[in-house]
C-alpha positions in Angstrom: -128.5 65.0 12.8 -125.4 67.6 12.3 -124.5 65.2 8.7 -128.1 66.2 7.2 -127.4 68.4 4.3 -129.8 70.5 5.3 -128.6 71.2 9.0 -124.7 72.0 7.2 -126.8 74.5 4.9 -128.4 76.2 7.9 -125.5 76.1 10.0 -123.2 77.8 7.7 -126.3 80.3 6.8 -127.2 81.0 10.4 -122.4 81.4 10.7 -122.6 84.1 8.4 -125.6 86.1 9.4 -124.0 85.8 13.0 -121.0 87.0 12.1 -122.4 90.1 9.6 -124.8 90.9 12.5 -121.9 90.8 14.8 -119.8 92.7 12.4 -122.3 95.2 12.3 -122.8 95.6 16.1 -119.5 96.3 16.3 -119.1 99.0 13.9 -122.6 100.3 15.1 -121.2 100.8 18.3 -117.7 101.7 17.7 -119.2 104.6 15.3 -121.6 105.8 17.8 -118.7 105.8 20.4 -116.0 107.8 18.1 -119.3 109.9 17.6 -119.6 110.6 21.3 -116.0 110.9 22.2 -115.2 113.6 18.8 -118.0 115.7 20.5 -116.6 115.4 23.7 -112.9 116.0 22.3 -114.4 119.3 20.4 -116.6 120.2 23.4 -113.1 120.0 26.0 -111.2 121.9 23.3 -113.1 125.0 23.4 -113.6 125.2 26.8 -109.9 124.9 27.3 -108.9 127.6 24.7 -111.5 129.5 27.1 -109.8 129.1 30.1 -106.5 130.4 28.6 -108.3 132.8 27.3 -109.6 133.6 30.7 -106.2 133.3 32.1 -104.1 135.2 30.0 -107.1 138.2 29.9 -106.7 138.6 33.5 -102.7 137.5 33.9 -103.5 134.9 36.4 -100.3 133.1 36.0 -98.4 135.6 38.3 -101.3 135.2 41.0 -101.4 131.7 42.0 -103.8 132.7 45.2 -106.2 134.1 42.5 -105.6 131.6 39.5 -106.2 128.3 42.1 -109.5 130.3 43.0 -110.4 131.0 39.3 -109.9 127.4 38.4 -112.3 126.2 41.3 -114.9 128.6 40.4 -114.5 127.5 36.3 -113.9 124.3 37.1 -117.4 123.8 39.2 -119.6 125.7 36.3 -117.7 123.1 33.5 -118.3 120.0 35.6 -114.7 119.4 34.6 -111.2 118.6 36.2 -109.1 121.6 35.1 -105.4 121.8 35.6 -102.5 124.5 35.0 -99.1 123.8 33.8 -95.9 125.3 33.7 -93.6 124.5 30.6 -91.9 121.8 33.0 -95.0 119.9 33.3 -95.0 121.1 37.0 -98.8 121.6 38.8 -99.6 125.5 39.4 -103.2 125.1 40.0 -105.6 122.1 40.5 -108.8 122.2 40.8 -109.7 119.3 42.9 -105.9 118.3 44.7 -103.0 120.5 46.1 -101.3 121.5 44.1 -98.0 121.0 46.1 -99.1 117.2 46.6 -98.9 116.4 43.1 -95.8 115.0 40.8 -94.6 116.2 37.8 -97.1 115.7 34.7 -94.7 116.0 31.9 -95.0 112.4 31.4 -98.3 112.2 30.9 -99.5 111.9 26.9 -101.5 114.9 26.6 -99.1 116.7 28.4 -96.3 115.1 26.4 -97.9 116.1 23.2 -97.8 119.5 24.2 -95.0 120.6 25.8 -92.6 118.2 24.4 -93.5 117.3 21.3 -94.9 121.4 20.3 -99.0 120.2 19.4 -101.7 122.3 18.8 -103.8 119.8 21.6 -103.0 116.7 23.5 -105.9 114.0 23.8 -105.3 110.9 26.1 -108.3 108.1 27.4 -107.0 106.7 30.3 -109.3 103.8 32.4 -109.1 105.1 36.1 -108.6 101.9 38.1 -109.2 104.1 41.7 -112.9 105.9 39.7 -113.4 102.5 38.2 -114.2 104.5 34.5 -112.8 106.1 32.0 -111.2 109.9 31.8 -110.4 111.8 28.6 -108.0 114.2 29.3 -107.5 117.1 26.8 -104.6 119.9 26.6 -103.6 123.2 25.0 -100.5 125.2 25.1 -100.3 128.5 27.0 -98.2 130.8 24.9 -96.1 133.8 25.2 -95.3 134.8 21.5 -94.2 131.7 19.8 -92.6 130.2 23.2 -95.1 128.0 25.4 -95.0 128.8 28.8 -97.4 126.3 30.0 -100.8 124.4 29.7 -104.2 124.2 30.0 -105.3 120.2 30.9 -109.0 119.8 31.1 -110.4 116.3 32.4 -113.7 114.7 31.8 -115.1 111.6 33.0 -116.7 109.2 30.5 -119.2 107.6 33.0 -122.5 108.8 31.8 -121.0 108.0 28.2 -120.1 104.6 28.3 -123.2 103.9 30.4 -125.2 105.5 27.5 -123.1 103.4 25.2 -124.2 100.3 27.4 -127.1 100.7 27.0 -127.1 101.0 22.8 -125.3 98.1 22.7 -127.8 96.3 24.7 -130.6 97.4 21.7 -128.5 96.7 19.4 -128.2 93.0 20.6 -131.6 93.0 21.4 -132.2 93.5 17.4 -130.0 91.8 15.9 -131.0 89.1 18.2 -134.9 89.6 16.4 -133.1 89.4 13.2 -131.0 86.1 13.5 -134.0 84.3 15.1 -136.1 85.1 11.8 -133.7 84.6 9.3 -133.1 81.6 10.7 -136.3 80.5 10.7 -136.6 81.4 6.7 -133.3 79.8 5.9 -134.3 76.6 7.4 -137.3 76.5 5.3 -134.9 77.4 2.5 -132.1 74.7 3.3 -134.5 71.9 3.7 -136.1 72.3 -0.1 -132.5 73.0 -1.5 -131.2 69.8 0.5 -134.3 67.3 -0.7 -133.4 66.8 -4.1 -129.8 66.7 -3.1 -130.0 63.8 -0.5 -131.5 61.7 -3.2 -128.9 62.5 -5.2 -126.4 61.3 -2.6 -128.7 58.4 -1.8 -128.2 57.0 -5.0 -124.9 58.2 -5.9 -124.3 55.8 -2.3 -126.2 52.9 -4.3 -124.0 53.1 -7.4 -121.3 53.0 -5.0 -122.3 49.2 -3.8 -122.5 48.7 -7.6 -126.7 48.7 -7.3 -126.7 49.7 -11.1 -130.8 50.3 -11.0 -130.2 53.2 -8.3 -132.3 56.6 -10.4 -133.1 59.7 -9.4 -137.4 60.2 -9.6 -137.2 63.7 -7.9 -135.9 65.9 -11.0 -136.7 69.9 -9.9 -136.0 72.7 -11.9 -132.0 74.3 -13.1 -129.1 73.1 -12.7 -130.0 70.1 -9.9 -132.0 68.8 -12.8 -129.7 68.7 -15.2 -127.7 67.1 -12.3 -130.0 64.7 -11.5 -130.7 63.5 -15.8 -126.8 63.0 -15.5 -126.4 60.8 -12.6 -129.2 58.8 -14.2 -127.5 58.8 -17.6 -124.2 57.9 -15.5 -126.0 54.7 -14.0 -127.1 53.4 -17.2 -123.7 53.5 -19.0 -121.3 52.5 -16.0 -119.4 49.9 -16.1 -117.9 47.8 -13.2 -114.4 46.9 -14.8 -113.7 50.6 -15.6 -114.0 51.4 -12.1 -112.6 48.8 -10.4 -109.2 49.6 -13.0 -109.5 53.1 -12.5 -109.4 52.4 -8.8 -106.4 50.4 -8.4 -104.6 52.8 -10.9 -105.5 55.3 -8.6 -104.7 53.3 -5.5 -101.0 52.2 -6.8 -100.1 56.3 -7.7 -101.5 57.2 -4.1 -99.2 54.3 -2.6 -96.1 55.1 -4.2 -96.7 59.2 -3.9 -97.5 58.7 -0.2 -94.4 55.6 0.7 -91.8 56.7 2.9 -89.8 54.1 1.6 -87.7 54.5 -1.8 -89.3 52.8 -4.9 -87.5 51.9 -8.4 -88.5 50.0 -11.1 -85.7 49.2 -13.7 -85.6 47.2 -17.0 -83.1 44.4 -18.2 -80.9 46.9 -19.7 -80.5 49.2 -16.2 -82.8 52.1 -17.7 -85.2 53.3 -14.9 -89.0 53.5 -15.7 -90.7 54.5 -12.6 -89.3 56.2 -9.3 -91.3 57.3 -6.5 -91.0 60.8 -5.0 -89.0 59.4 -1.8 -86.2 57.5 -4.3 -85.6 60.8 -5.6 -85.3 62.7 -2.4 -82.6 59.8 -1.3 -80.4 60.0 -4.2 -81.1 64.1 -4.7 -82.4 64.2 -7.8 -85.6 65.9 -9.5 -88.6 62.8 -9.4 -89.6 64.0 -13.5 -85.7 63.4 -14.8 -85.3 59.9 -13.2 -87.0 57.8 -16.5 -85.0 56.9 -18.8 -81.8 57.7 -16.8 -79.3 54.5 -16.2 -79.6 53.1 -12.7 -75.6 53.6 -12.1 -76.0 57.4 -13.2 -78.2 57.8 -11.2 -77.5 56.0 -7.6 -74.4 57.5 -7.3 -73.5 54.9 -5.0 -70.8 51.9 -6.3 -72.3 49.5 -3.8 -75.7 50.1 -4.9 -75.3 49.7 -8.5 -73.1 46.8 -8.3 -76.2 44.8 -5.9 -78.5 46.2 -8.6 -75.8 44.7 -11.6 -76.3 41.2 -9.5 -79.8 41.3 -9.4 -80.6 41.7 -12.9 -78.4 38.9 -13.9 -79.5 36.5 -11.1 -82.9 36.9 -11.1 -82.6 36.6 -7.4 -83.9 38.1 -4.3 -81.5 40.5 -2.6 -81.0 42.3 1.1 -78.1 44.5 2.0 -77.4 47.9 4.2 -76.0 49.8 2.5 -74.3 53.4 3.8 -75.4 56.7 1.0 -73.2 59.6 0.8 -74.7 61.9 -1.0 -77.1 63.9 -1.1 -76.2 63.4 2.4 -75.2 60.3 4.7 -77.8 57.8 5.2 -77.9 54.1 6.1 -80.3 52.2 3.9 -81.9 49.1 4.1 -82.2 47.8 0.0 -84.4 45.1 -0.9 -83.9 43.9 -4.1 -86.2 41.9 -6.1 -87.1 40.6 -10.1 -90.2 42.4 -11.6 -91.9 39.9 -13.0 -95.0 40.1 -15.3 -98.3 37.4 -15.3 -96.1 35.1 -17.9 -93.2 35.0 -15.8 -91.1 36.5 -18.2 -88.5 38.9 -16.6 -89.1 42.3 -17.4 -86.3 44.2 -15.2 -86.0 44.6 -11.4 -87.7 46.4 -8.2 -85.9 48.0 -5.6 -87.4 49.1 -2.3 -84.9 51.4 -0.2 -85.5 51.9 3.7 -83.8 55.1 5.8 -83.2 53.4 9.0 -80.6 56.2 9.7 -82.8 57.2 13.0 -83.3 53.5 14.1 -79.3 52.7 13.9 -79.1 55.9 15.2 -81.5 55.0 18.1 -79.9 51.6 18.6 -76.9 52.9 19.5 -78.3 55.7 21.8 -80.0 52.7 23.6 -76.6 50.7 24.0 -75.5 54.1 25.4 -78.0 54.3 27.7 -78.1 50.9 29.2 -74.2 51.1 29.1 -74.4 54.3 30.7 -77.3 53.7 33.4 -75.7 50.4 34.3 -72.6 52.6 34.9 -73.8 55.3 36.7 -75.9 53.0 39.4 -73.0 50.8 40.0 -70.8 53.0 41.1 -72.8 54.2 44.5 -74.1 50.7 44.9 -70.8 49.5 44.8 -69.8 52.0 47.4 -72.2 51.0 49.6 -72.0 47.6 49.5 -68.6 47.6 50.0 -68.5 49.8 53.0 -71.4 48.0 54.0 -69.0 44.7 54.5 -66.6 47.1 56.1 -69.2 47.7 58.7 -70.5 44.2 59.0 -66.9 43.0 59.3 -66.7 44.6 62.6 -66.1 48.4 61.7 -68.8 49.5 63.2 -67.9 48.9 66.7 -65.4 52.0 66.0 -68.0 54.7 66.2 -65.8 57.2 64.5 -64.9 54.8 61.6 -69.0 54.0 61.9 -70.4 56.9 61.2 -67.7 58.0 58.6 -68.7 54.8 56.6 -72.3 55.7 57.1 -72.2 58.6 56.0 -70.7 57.7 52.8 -73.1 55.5 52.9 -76.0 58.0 53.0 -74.2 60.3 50.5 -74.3 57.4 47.9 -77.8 56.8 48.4 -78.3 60.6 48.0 -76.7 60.3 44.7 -78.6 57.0 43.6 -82.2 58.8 44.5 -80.9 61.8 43.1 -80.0 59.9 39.7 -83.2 57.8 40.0 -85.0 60.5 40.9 -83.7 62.5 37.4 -84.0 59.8 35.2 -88.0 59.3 36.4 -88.5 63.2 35.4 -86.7 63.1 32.1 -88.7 60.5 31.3 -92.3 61.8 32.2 -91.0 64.8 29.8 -90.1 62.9 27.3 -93.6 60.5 27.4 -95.4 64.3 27.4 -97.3 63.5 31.3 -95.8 67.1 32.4 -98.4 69.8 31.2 -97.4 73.7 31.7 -98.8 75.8 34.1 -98.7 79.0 31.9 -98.4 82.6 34.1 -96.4 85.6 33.8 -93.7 85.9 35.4 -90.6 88.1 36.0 -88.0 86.9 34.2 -85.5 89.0 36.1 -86.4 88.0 39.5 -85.8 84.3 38.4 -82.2 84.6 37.4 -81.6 86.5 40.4 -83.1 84.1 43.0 -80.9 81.4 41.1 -78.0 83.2 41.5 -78.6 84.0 44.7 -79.4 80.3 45.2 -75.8 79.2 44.1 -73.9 81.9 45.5 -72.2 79.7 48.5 -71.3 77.0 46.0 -69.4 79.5 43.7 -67.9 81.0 46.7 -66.4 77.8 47.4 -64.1 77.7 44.4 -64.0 81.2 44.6 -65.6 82.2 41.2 -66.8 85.4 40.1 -70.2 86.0 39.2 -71.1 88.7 36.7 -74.5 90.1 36.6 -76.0 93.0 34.3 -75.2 96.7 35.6 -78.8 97.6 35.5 -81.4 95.3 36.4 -84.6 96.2 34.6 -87.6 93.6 34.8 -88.3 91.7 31.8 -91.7 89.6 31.9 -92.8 86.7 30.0 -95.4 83.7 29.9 -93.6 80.5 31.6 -93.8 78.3 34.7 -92.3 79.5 37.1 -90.7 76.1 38.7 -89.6 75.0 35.0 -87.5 78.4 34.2 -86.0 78.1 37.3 -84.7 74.6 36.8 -83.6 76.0 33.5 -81.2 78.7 35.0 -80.2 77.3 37.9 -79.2 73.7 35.8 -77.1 75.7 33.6 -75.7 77.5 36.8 -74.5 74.4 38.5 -73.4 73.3 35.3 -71.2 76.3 35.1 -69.8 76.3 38.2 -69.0 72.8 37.9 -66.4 72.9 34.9 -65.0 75.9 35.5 -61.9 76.1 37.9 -61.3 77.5 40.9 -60.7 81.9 40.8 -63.1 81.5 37.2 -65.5 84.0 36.2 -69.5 83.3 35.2 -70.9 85.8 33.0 -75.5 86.3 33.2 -76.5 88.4 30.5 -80.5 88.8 30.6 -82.0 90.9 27.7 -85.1 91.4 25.6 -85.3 91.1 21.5 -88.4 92.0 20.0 -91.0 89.4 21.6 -88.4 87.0 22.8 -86.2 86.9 26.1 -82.5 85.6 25.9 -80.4 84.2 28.8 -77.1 83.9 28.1 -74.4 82.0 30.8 -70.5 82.3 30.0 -68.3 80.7 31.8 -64.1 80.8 31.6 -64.3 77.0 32.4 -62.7 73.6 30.4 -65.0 74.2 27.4 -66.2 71.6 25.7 -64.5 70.2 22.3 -66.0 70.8 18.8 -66.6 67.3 18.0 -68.2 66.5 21.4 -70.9 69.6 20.8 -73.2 67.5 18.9 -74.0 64.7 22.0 -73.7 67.5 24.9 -77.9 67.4 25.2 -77.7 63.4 25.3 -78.7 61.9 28.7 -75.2 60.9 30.5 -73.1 63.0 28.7 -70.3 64.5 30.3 -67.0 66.2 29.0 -65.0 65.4 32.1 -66.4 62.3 33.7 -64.3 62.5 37.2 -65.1 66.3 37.5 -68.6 66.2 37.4 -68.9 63.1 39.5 -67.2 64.2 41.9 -69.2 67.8 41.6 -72.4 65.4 41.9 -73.8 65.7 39.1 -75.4 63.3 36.9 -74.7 63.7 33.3 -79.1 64.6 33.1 -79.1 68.7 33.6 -78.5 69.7 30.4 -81.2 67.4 28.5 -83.7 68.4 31.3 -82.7 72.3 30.1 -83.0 71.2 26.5 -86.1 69.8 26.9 -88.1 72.3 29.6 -86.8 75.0 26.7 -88.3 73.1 24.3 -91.4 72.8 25.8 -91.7 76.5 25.9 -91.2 76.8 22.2 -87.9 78.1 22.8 -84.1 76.8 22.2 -80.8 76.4 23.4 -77.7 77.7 21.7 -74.5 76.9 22.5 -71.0 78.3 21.6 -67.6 76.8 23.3 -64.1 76.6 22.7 -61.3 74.3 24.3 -59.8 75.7 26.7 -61.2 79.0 27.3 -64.5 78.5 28.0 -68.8 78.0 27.5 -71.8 79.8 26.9 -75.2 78.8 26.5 -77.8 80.7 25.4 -81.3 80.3 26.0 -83.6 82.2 23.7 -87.8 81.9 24.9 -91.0 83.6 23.5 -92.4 86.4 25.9 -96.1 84.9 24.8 -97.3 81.7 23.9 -100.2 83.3 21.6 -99.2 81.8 18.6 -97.9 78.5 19.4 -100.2 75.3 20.6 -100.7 74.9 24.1 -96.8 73.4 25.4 -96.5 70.8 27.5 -93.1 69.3 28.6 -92.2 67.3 25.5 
């Protein structure tokens, strides 16, 4: 039903009378509410410039008995809030609370604009969350002179208007409601005898398709969809199958060879290139319009290349070699080289194919890593237990000191091997994308600290200072709660672990525009320029003995990188041998504008 013509028409029809009747709701009501709220504005104006009037005619301001009773009485015949000022923003006269209960007003925005910033009138709408409505507040100086001495802040509660406001808005849907139904109606009605001629159109156009040359059009209306439908008929009679099917495959081969990943050149007997696909070009960094015509050695810029190319074109033969590119920049490629041959198998030049399978060696080697690594890691606790398992079997465990030493290096290993296991399982459920995000806001702030707080005992062990900002301000953002934490308190450990004993750790928390930023220093081992690259790499570990012996698994860091990740954020890091590292961790405050994240 929703692939009718017809439907599509109406649909998109009904979408744009929905959204100009919405459109027009909208400013309908926001008009009518600017209306309402000027008049009250004006209205709470004049009656303040009144009460000034009232207060300065009768010098109430050195009477606060008598000008706390004159802003009751005023205050009850306005139905209004009233309130008097001194030039400090402090309360001289209320007319509902104490006066003496009530703070300091100067940072309020219609007091603000008054008494700070020198305005003729200070205006605020605040939504009152104890009232449950809205209050427009409005202010005017009290002056002495040109000095002001205080002001005048009147208070009004927009109940009554927002209800009334309600209310239109409820009329107005009502209408527009009327309006969409019957326009609907009418460009159904509309849709169905614009779509009729159309559909046969496409019905036949469908028939010429299966190459059902008698398809014609009968229903011929009026305009332009008659003059369309004469010209699909005309179309029909002249059409020829061969043209198509050629056009086709011409069309097919320039889609293929736009669209390949994969590197394609076609070069004649003499080395001059006639064809090159847009991927060939990107691989040997050249513009895909000044390849023809250019000679295959001026233009590989590879020795290796050219010569296999050479080889080929004087052999005639098939040809398969990796070959490493330099420039534009490295890459291993996998060239296949073979004759181009026309229908009278006369040679007419040569076809190479070129494969990047930079990531796959890449990959492989990662993998070897891994398994290398892996095997590595669990053999060292299993070892330990097995062997002082034997201890134990051979009679060391009728010592119970000696027992329960072994054991519990025993349990420790197996702590370490879950722990490890335990890791790798989680990385990997990241990495396969099974971890949604359990977005909330949270305070940032209060999640460094609790990590700190968290490894506190462990840096007092080797005795390392912590540094934390002076002033602790909280700084919110959208995140999961558990996720950051593992974030800042991965990094902590980390830390703590390569730097030596009497160090110093540096947390710097800070906002920057709409992102947060984390940054942890440390005065540890720091890591060596060449070894930055492979620090996020599962296993990796600049001093293998220290952290093993720290417990740690070689995992924290590509769990940080990829729990940052998933946030839409990233990691920085700066180092220097000897002297020390600091990562930074930069993270959006909202995830408005990114895709839903998940731990990736």
């Amino acid at each position: 039903m929703i692939h009718k013509l017809w439907v599509r028409i109406t649909f998109s029809f009904l979408l744009l009378i929905s959204v100009l009747l919405v459109l027009s709701g909208l400013f309908l009501s926001r008009m009518m509410k600017d209306t309402y709220y000027d008049l009250k504005e004006t209205h709470l104006l004049q009656t303040s410039k009144l009460v000034v009037n009232v207060i300065e005619r009768e010098d109430l301001l050195s009477t606060p008995p008598e000008l706390q009773e004159e802003m009751d009485l005023l205050a009850e015949s306005i139905q209004s809030r009233l309130t008097v000022l001194d030039q400090a923003g402090n309360v001289l006269a209320d007319s509902e609370d104490s006066p003496a209960e009530m703070d300091n007003h100067l940072n309020r925005p219609e007091v603000k604009q008054v008494l700070q910033d020198q305005a003729a009138s200070g205006l605020s709408i605040r939504y009152s969350k104890t009232l449950g409505f809205h209050m427009m507040y409005v202010t005017v100086p009290m002056m002495e002179g040109d000095e002001t001495v205080g002001a005048i802040r009147v208070a009004y509660s927009l109940q009554k208007i927002d209800l009334a406001l309600r209310k239109l808005w409820i009329s107005i849907s009502i209408s527009l409601l009327t309006v969409f139904l019957l326009t609907g109606l009418i460009g159904t009605r509309l849709a169905k005898s614009i779509s009729k001629p159309i559909e046969e159109m496409i019905s036949v156009s469908a028939r010429l398709k299966e190459k059902d040359f008698s398809a014609r059009v009968h229903h011929q209306p009026r305009g332009e969809l008659g003059q369309l439908a004469t010209s699909i008929n005309t179309l029909a009679s002249s059409l020829k199958n061969q043209m198509e099917t050629i056009q086709e495959n011409e069309q097919q081969l320039s889609g293929v060879l736009a669209n390949m990943t994969s590197g394609v050149l076609l070069v004649d007997m003499q080395g001059r290139i006639l064809l090159a696909n847009k991927a060939m070009a990107q691989f040997m960094g050249e513009d895909p319009q000044a390849f023809p015509g250019k000679m295959h050695m001026d233009a590989s810029r590879n020795l290796e290349f050219s010569s296999l190319m050479e080889e080929c074109l004087k052999t005639g033969q098939e040809l398969r070699k990796e070959i490493t590119f330099y420039y534009p920049r490295e890459r291993i490629m996998d060239v296949h080289l073979a004759p181009y041959v026309r229908e009278n198998q006369v040679r007419k030049g040569m076809i190479a194919v070129l494969h990047d399978v930079t990531e796959v060696r890449r990959l492989e080697n990662m993998r070897r890593d891994f398994v290398a690594n892996v095997s590595h890691e669990l053999k060292t606790p299993i070892t330990s237990v097995k062997g002082f398992a034997e201890t134990l079997l051979d009679g060391a465990m009728h010592d119970e000191d000696v027992c329960r030493e072994f054991l519990s290096i025993i349990y420790q290993e197996s702590e370490r091997l879950h722990r490890l296991i335990s890791e790798l399982l989680y990385l990997s459920r990241i990495e396969q994308h099974h971890i949604p995000l359990k977005l909330e806001q949270m305070n940032m702030t209060e999640a460094v600290w609790n990590m700190v707080n968290t490894i506190q005992k462990e840096a007092k062990k080797k005795k390392l200072t912590l540094v934390l900002p002076e002033q602790r301000h909280d700084i919110w953002m959208e995140g999961e709660k558990d996720r950051v934490h593992q974030i800042v308190l991965n990094l902590l450990s980390n830390a703590i672990a390569y730097t030596p004993e009497e160090g110093k750790i540096v947390v710097e928390l800070w906002e920057e525009a709409d992102q947060v930023k984390l940054s942890i220093s440390d005065t540890g081992i720091g890591i060596p320029a060449s070894e930055l690259p492979r620090i996020f790499e599962r296993f990796y570990r600049v001093e293998k003995a220290r952290s093993r012996r720290s417990g740690g698994t070689g995992l924290g860091l590509a769990i940080v990188k990829h729990l940052t990740e998933s946030h839409h954020g990233k990691i920085e890091v700066q180092s220097e041998e000897g002297k020390g590292t600091t990562f930074i961790i930069t993270l959006p405050k909202t995830h408005e504008n990114h895709d839903k994240p998940s731990l990736s």
